[in-house]
MOPAC internal coordinates of N, CA, C and O (Angstrom, degrees):
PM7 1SCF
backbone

  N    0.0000 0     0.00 0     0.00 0    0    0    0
  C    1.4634 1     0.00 0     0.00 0    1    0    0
  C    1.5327 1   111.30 1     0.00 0    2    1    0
  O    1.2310 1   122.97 1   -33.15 1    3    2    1
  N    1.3030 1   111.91 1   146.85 1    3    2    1
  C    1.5788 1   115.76 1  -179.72 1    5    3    2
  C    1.7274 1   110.49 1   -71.71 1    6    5    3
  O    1.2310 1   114.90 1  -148.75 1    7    6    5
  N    1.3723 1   127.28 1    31.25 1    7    6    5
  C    1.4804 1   135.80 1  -169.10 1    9    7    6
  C    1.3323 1    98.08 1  -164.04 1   10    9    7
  O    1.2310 1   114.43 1   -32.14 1   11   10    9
  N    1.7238 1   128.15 1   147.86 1   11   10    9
  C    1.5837 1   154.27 1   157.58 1   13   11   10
  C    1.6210 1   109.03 1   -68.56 1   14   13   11
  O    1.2310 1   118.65 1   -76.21 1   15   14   13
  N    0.8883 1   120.19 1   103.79 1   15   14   13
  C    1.2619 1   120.78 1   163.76 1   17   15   14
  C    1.4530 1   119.85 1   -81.41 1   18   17   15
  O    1.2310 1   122.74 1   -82.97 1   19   18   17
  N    1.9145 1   112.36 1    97.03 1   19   18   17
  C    1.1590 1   135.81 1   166.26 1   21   19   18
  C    1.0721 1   126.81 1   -51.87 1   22   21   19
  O    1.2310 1   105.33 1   -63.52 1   23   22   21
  N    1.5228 1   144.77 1   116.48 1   23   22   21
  C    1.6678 1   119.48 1   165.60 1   25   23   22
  C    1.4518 1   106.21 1  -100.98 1   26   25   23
  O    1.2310 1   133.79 1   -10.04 1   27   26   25
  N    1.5815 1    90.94 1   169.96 1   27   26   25
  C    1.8949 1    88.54 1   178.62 1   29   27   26
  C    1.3547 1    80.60 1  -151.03 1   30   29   27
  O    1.2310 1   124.99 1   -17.17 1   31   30   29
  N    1.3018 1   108.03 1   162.83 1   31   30   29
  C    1.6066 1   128.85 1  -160.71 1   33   31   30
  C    1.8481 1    98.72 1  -115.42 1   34   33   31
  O    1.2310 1   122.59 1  -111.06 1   35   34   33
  N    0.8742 1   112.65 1    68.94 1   35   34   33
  C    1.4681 1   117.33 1  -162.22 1   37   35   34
  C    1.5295 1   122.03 1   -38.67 1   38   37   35
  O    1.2310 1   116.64 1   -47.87 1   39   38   37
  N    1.3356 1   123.99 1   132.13 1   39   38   37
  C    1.4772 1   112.79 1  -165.99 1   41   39   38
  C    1.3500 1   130.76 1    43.93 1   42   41   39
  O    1.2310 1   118.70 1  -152.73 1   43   42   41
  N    1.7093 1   120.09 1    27.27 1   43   42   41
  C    1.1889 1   128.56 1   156.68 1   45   43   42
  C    1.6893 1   120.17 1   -40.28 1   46   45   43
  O    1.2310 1   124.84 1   103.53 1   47   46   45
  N    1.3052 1   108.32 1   -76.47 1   47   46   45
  C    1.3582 1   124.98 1   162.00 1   49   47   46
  C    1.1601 1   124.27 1   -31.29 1   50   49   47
  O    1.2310 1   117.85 1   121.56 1   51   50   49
  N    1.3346 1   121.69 1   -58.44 1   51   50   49
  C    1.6111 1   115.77 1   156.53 1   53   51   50
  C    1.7039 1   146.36 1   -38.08 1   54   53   51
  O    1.2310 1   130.97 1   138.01 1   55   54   53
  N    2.0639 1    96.44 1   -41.99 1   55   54   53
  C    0.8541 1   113.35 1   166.07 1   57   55   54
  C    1.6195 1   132.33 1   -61.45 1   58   57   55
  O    1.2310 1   125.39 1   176.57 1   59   58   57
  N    1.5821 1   107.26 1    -3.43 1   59   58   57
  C    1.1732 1   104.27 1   172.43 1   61   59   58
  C    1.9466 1   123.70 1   105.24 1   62   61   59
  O    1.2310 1   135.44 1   159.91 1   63   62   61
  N    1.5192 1    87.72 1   -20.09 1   63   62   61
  C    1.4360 1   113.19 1  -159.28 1   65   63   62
  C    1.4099 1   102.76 1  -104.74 1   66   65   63
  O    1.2310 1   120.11 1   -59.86 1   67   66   65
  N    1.3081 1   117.39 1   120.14 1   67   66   65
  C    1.8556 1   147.66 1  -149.69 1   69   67   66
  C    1.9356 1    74.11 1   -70.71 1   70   69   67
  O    1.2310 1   135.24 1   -15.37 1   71   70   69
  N    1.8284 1    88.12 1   164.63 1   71   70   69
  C    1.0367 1    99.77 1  -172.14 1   73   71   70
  C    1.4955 1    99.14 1   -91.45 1   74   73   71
  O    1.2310 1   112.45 1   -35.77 1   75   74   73
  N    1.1913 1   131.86 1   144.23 1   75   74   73
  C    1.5380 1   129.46 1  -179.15 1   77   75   74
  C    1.3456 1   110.51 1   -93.86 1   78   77   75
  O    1.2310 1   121.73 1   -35.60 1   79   78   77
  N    1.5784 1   114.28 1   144.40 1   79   78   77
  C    1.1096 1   107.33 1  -169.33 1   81   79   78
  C    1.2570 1    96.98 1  -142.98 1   82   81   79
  O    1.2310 1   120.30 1   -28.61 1   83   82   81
  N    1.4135 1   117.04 1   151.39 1   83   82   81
  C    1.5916 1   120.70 1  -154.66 1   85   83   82
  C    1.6296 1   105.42 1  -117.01 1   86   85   83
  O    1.2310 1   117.79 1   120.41 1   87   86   85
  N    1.1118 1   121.81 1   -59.59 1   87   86   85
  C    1.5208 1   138.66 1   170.31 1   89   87   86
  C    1.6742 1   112.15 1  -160.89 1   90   89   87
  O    1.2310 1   121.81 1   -26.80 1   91   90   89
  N    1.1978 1   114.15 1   153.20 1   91   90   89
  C    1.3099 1    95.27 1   152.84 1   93   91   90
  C    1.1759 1   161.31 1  -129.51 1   94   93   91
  O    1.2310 1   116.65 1  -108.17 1   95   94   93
  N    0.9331 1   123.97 1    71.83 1   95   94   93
  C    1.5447 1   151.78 1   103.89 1   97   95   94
  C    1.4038 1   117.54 1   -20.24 1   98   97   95
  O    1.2310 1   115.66 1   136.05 1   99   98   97
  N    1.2346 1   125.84 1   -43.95 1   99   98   97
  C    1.5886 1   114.65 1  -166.92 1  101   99   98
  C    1.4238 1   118.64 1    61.97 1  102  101   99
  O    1.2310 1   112.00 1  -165.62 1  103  102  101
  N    1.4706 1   132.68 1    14.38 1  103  102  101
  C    1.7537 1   122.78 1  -132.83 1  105  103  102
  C    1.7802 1    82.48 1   -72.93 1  106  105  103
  O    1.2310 1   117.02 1   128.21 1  107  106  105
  N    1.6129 1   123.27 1   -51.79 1  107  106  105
  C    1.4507 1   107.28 1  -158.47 1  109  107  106
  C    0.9613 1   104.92 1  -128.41 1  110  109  107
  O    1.2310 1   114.90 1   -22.24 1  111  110  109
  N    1.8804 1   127.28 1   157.76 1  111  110  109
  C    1.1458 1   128.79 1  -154.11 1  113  111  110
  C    1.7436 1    99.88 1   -99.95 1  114  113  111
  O    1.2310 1   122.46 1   172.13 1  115  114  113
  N    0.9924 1   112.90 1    -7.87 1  115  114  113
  C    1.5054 1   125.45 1  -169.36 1  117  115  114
  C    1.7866 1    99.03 1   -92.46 1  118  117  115
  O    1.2310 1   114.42 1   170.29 1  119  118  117
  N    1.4548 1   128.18 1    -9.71 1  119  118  117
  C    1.3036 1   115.31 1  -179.64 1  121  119  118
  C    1.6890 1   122.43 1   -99.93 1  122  121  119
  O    1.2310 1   131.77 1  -155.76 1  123  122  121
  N    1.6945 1    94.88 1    24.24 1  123  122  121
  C    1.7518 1    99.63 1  -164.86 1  125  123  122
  C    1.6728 1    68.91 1   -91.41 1  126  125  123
  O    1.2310 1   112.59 1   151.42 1  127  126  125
  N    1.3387 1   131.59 1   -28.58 1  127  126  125
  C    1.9472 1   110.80 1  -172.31 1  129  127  126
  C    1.3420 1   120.35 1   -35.18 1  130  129  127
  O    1.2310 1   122.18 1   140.68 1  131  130  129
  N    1.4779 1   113.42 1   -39.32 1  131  130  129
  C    1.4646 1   139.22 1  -139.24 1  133  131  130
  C    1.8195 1    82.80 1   -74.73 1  134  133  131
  O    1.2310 1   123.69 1   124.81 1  135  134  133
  N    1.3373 1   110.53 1   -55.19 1  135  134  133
  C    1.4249 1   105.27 1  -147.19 1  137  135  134
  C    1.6041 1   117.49 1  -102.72 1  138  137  135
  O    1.2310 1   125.73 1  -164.13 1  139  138  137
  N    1.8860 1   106.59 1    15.87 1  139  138  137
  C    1.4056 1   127.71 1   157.02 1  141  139  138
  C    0.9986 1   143.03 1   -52.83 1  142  141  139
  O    1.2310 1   109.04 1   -33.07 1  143  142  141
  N    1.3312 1   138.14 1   146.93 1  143  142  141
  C    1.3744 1   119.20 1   177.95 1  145  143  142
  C    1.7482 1   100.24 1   -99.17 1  146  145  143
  O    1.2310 1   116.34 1   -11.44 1  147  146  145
  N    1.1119 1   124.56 1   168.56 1  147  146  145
  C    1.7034 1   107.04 1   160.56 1  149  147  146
  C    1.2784 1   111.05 1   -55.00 1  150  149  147
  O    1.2310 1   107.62 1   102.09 1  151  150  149
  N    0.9988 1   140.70 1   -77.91 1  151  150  149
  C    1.5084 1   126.98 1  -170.08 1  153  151  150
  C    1.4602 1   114.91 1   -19.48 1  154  153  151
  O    1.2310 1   127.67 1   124.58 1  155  154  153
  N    1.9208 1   102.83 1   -55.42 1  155  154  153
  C    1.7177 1    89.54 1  -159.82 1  157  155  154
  C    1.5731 1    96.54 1   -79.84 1  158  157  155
  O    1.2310 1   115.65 1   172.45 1  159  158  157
  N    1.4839 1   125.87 1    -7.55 1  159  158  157
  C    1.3968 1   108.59 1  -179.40 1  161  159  158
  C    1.3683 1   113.26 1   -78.95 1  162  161  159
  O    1.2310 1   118.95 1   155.86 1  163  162  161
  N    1.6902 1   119.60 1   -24.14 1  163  162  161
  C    1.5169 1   109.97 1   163.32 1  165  163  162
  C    1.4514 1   124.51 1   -60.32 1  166  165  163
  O    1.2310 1   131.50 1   155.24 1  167  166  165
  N    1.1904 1    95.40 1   -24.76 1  167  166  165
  C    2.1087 1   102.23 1   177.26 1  169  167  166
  C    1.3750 1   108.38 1   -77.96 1  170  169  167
  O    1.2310 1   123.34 1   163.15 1  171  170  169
  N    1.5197 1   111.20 1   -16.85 1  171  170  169
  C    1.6812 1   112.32 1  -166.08 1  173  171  170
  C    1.6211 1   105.68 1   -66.82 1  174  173  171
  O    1.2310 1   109.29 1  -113.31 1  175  174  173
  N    1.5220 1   137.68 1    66.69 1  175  174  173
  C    1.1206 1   133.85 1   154.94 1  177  175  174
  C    1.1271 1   127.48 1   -98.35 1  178  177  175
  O    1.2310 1   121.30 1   -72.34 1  179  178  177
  N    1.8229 1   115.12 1   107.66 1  179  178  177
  C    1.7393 1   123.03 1  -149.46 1  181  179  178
  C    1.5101 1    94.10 1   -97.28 1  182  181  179
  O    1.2310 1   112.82 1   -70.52 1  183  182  181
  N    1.2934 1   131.17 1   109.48 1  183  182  181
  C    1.7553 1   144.20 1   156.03 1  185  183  182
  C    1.4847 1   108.85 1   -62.53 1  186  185  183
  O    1.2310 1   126.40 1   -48.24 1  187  186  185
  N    1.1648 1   105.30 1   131.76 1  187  186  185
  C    1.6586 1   104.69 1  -179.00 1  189  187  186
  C    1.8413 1   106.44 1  -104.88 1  190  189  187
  O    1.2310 1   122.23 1   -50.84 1  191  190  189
  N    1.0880 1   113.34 1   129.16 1  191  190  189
  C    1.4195 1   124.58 1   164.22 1  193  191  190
  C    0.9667 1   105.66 1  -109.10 1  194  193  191
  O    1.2310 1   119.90 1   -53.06 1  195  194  193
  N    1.7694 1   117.80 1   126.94 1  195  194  193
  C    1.2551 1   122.67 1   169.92 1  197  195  194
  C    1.5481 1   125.93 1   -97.44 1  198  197  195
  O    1.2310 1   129.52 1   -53.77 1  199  198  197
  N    1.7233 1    99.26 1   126.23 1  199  198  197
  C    2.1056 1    94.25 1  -173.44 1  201  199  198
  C    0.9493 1   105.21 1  -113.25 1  202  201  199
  O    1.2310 1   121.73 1   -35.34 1  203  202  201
  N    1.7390 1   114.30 1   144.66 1  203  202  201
  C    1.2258 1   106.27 1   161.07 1  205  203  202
  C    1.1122 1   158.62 1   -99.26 1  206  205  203
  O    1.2310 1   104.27 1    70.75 1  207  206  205
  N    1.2688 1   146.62 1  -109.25 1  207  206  205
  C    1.4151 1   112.49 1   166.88 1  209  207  206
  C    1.4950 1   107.48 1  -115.17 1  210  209  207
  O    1.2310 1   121.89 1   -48.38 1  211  210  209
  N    1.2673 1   113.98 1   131.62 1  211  210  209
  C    1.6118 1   124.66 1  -151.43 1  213  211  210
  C    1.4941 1   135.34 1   106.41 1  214  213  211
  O    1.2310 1   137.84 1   165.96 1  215  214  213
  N    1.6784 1    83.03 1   -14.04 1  215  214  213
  C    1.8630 1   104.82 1  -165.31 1  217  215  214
  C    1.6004 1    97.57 1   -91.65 1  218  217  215
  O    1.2310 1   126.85 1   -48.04 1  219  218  217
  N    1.4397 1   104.43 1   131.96 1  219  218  217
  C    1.5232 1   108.71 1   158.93 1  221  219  218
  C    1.5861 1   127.95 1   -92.97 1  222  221  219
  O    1.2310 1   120.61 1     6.01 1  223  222  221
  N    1.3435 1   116.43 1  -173.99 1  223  222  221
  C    1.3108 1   118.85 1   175.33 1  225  223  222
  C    1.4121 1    97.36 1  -137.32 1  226  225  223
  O    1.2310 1   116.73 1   -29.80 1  227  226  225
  N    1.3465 1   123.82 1   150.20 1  227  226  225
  C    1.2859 1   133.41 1  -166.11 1  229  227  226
  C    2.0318 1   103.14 1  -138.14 1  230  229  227
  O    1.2310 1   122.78 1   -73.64 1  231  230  229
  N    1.1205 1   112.28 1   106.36 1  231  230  229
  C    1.2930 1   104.70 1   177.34 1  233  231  230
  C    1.2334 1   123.36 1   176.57 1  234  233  231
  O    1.2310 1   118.77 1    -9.21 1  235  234  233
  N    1.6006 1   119.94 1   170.79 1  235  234  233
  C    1.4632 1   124.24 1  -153.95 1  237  235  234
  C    1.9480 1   106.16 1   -37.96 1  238  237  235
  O    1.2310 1   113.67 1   -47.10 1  239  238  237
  N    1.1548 1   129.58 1   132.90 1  239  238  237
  C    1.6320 1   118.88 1   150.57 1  241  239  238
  C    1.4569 1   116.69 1   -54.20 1  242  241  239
  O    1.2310 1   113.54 1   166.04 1  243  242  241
  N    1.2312 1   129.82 1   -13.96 1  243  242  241
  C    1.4996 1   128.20 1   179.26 1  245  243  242
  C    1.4097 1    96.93 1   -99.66 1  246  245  243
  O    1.2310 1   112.88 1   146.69 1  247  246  245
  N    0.9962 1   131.05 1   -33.31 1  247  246  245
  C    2.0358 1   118.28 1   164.54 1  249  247  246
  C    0.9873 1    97.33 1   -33.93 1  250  249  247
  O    1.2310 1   123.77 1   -55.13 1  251  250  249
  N    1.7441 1   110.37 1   124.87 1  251  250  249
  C    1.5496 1   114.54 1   129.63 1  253  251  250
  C    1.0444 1   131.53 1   -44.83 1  254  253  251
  O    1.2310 1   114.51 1   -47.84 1  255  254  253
  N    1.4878 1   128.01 1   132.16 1  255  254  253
  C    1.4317 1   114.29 1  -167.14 1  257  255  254
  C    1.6961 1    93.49 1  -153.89 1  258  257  255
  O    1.2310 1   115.37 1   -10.66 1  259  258  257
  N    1.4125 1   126.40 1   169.34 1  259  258  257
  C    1.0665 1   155.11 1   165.87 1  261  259  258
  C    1.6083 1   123.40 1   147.04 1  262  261  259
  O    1.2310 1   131.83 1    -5.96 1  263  262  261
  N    1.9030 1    94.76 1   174.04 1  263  262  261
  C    1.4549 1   108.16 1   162.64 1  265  263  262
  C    1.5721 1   117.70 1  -142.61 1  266  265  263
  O    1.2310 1   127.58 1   -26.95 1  267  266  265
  N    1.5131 1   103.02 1   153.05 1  267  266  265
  C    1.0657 1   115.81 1  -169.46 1  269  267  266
  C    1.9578 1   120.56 1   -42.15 1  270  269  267
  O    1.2310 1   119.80 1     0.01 1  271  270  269
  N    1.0969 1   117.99 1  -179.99 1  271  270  269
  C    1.8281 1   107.76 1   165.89 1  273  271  270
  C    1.2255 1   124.56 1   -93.64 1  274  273  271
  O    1.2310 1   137.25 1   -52.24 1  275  274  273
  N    1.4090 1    84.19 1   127.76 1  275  274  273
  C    1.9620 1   102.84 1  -171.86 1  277  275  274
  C    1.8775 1    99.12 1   -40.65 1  278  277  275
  O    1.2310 1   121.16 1   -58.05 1  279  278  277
  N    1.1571 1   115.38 1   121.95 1  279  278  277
  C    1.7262 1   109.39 1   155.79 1  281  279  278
  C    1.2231 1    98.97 1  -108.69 1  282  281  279
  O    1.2310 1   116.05 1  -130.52 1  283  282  281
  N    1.8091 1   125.12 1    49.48 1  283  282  281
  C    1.6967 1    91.59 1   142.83 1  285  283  282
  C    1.2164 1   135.53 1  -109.87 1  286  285  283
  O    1.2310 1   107.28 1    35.05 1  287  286  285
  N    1.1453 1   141.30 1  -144.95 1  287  286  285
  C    1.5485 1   122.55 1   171.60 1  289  287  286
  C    1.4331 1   104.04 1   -91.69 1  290  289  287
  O    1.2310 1   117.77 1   168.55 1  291  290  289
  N    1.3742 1   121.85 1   -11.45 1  291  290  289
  C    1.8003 1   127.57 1  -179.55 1  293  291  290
  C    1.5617 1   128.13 1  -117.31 1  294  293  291
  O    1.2310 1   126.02 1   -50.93 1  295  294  293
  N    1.0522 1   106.03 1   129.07 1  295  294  293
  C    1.8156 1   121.59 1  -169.84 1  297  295  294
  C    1.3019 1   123.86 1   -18.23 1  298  297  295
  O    1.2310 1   116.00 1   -74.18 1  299  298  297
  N    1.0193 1   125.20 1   105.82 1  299  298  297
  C    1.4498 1   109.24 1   156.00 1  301  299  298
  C    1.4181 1   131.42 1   -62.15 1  302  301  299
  O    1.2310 1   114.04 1   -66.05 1  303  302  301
  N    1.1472 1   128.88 1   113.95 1  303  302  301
  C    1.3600 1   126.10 1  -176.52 1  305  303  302
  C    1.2182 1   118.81 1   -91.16 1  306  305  303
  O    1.2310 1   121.98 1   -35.75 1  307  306  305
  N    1.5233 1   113.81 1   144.25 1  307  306  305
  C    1.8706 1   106.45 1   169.18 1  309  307  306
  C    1.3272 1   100.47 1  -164.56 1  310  309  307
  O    1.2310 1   124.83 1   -24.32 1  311  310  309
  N    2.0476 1   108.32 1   155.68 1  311  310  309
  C    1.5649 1   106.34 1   171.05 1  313  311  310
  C    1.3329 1    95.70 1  -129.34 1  314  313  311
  O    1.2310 1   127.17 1   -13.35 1  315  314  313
  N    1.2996 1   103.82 1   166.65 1  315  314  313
  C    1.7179 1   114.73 1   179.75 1  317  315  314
  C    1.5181 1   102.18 1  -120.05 1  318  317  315
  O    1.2310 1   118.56 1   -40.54 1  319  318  317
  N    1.2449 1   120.36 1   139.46 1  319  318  317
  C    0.9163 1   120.60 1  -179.85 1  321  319  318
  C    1.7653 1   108.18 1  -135.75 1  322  321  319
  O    1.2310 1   118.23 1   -59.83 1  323  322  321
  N    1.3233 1   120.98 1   120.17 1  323  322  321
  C    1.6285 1   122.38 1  -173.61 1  325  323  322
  C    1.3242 1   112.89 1  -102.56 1  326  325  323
  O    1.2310 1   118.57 1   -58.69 1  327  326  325
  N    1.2630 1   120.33 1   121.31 1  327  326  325
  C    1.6714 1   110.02 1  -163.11 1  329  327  326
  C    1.9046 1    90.08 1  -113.30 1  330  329  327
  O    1.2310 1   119.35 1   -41.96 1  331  330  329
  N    1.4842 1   118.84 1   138.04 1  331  330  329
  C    0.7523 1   107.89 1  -174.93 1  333  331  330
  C    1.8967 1    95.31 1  -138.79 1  334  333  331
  O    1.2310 1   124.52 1   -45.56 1  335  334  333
  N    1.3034 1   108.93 1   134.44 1  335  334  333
  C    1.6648 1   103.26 1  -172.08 1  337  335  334
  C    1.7141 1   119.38 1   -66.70 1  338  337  335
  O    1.2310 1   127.40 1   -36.34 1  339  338  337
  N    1.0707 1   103.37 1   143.66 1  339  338  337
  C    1.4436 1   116.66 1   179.58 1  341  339  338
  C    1.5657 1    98.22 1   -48.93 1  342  341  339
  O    1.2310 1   123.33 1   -30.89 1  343  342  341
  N    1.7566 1   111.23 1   149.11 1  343  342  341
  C    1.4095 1   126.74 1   177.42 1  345  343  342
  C    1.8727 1   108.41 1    56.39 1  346  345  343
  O    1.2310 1   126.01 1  -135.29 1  347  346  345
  N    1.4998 1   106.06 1    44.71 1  347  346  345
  C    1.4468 1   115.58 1   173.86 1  349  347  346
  C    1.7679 1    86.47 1  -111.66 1  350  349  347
  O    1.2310 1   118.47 1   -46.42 1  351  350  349
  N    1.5586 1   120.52 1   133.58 1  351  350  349
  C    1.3503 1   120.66 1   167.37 1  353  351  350
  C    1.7501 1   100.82 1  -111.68 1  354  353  351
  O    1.2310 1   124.62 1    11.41 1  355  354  353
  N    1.3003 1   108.74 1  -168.59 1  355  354  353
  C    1.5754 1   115.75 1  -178.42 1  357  355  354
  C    1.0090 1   104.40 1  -109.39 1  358  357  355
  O    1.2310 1   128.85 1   -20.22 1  359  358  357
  N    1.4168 1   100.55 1   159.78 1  359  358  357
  C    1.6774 1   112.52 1  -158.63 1  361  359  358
  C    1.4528 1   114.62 1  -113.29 1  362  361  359
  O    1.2310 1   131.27 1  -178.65 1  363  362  361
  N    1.8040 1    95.85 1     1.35 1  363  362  361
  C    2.0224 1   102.56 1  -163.49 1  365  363  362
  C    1.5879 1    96.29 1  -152.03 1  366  365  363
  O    1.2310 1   119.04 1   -17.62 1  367  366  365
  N    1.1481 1   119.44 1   162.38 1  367  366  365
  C    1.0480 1   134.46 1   169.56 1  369  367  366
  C    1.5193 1   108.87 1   -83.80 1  370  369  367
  O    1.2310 1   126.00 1   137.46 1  371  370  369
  N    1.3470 1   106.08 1   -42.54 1  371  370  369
  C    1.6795 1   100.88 1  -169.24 1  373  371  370
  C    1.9133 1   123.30 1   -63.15 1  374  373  371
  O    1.2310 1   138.50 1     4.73 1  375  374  373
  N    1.4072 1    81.74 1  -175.27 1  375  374  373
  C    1.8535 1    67.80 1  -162.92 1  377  375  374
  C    1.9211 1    90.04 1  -100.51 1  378  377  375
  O    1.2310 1   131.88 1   -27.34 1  379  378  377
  N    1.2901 1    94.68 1   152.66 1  379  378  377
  C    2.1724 1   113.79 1  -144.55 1  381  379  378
  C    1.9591 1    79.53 1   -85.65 1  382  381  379
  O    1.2310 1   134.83 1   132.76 1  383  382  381
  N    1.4062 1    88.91 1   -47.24 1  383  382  381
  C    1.7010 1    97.10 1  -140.95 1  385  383  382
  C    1.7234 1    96.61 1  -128.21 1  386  385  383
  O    1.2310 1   123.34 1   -45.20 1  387  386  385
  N    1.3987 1   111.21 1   134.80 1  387  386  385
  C    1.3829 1   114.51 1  -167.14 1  389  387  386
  C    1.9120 1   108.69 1   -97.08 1  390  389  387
  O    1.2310 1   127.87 1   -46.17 1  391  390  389
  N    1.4793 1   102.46 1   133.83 1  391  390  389
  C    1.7993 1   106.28 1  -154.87 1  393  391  390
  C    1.2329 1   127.35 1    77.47 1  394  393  391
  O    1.2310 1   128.29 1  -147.22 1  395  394  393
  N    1.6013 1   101.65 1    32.78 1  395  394  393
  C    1.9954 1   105.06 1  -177.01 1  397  395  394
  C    1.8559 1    84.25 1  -147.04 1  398  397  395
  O    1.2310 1   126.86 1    -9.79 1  399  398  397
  N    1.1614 1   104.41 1   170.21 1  399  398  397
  C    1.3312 1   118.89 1   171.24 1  401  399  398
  C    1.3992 1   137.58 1  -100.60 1  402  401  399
  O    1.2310 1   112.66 1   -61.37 1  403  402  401
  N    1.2740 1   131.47 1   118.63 1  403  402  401
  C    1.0969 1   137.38 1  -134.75 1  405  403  402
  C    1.7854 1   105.62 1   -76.70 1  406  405  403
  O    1.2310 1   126.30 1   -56.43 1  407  406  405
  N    1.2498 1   105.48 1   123.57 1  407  406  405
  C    1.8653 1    96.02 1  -178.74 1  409  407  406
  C    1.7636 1   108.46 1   -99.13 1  410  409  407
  O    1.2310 1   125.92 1   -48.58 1  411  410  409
  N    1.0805 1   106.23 1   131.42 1  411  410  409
  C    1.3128 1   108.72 1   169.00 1  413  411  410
  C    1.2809 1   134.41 1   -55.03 1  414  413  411
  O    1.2310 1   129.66 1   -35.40 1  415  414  413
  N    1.2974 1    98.99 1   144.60 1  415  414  413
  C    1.6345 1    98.21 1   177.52 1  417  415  414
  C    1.2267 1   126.33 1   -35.80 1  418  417  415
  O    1.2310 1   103.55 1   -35.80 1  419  418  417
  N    1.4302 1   147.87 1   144.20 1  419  418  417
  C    1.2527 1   129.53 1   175.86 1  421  419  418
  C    1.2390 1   106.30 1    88.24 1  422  421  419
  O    1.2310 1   110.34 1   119.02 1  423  422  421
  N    1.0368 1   135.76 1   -60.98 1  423  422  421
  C    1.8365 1   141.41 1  -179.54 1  425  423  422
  C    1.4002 1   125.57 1   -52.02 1  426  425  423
  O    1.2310 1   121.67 1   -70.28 1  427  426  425
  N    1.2300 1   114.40 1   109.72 1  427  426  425
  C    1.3685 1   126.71 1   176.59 1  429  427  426
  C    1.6474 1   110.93 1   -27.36 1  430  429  427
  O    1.2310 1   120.10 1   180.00 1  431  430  429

């Protein structure tokens, strides 16, 4: 199709319930089952929005979110972008995000 078919796990984030995370890789969309509890697999109903090319998506970082694997012979492209409000400091010493540098507690 000339569009990515996105899913989003609707009102995940709301529900309270951490974002699950499988490995990362992401390779398949079928291996977030593995690491469910029943509850969140009864909530697990993925809605597809379709974007097209140029089109973004804008939404919670705790949404479940993905799409399936590109089978074409050409790239899928994407950027992430984390907007975080001015006069937010850190809350941990440890390091958040793996291949970035760890900001100290307290530090903007």
């Amino acid at each position: 199709p000339p569009y990515l078919i996105f899913y989003f796990i609707s009102r995940w984030h709301r529900n309270g319930m951490p974002l699950p995370i499988t490995d990362d890789s992401f390779k398949d969309m079928e291996s977030i089952q593995s690491v469910l509890t029943e509850e969140e697999k009864a909530a697990f109903k993925p809605m597809p929005s379709n974007l097209k090319k140029g089109e973004a998506s804008f939404h919670h970082p705790l949404m479940v979110h993905g799409s399936f694997q590109n089978r074409t012979d050409r790239p899928r492209r994407a950027a992430v972008v984390n907007y975080i409000a001015d006069g937010v400091k850190s809350d941990t010493d440890s390091l958040i995000l793996a291949n970035t540098e760890t900001i100290r507690k307290g530090q903007p």
